[in-house]
C-alpha positions, 0 to 999 in steps of 0.5 A: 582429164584428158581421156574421158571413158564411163562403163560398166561392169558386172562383178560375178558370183565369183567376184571377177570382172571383165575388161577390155585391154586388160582381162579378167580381174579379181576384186572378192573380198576388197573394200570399196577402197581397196577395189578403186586402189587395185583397180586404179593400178590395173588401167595404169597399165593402159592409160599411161596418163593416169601415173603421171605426176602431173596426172592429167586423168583421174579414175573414180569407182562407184557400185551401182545395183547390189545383187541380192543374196539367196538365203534359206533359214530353216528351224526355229525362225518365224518365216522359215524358208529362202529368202532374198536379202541385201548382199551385205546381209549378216547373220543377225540382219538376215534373221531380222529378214526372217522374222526372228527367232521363235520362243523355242529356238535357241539364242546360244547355238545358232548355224551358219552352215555354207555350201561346203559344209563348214558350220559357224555357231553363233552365241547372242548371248555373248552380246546380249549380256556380256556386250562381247563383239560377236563374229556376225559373219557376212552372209553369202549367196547359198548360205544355209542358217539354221535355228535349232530347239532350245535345249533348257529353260531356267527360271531365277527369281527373286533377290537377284538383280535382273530376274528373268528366263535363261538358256544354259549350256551343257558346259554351265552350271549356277555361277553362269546362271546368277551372272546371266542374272546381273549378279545377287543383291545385297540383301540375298540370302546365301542359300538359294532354293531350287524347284526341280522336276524329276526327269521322267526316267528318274521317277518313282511316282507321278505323286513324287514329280518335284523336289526342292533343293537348297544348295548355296549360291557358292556351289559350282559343281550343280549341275542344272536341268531344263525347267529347274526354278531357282529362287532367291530369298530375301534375308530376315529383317532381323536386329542384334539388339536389346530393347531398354524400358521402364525405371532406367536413365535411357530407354531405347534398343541398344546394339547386343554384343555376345 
């Protein structure tokens, strides 16, 4: 156009930015467009050109480097410690950064806790079974995340469809744990079977440690505990019939009404 101007500026840890004949100006939280828009607005003020209807001038905005981010992971991740990441890491990415989370970290409690205190508690499993959007928040320079202990371990198996290791929460019982599970197959039994060992306050003798329960798959109101196994049988293969043989017109197994 007809004033030709390229510099460069350095966005601050607090999002500002300093520029000759207009000031310090604020672009924290704006998109790259919305930076270019207020920006855009901000120059008009000294290059009437740029307003024109006819303009003669055009403002264009690019980001050069990205500064890193400084992030300390602390619990139960495969490399704790701080880590330098990209600035627009989130929490998951930056635990991707970090090795993951260990067998005995929780995938239901996650913190994200920031320089002020404020904690942010982020559950996977909204969308590693429930494909829930999760509030992935952005992660900022200071930013503290920490995996705690898992709490429970629950096993299910058998006539479920996705048999497998859960973690459950203090607030959830059976019906969590078979929707975790895909739900019971057609050709489950009602009455489920649960392999439970006795907390150690609890117990009379070390000989006497497991109990087996069997509870139906309709009760809400047990309450689970860590290292409990759920079992899931398989109906009978049994037929409501009666078999025909021997001086009749038609042999053969006929269905048995009472």
């Amino acid at each position: 156009g007809e004033i030709q101007l390229q510099s460069s500026y350095t966005i601050n840890r607090e999002g500002y930015l300093f520029i000759d004949k207009i000031g310090q100006v604020s672009i924290v939280g704006l998109t790259i467009l919305e930076a270019k828009k207020y920006l855009k607005s901000r120059f008009e003020s000294v290059i009437s050109t740029l307003k024109d209807p006819h303009a003669t001038t055009y403002f264009n905005l690019t980001i050069g480097r990205l500064k890193s981010i400084n992030i300390q992971f602390i619990g139960e991740v495969v490399n704790p410690g701080i880590h330098s990441l990209h600035p627009l890491s989130t929490i998951s990415t930056g635990l991707i950064q970090a090795g993951g989370i260990k067998l005995t970290g929780t995938l239901r409690t996650v913190q994200l806790i920031r320089g002020n205190g404020d904690k942010l508690n982020l559950d996977f499993y909204d969308f590693l079974i429930s494909g829930e959007k999760i509030i992935d928040t952005r992660l900022r320079d200071g930013d503290i995340i920490f995996v705690p202990i898992r709490n429970s371990t629950i096993t299910i198996s058998g006539e479920v469809l996705k048999p497998s290791i859960f973690e459950i929460l203090e607030n959830e019982s059976l019906p969590e744990l078979i929707y975790f599970s895909g739900g019971l197959k057609a050709t489950a039994q009602d009455i489920l079977y649960i392999r439970r060992i006795i907390p150690l306050q609890n117990r009379q003798s070390e000989d006497f440690a497991i109990q087996t329960l069997s509870i139906s798959s309709n009760n809400n109101n047990l309450k689970l505990y860590d290292g409990d196994e759920i079992i899931v049988n398989r109906i009978y293969n049994v037929d409501q019939s009666v078999t025909l043989s021997g001086a009749v017109k038609k042999s053969g197994s006929f269905p048995y009404i009472k």
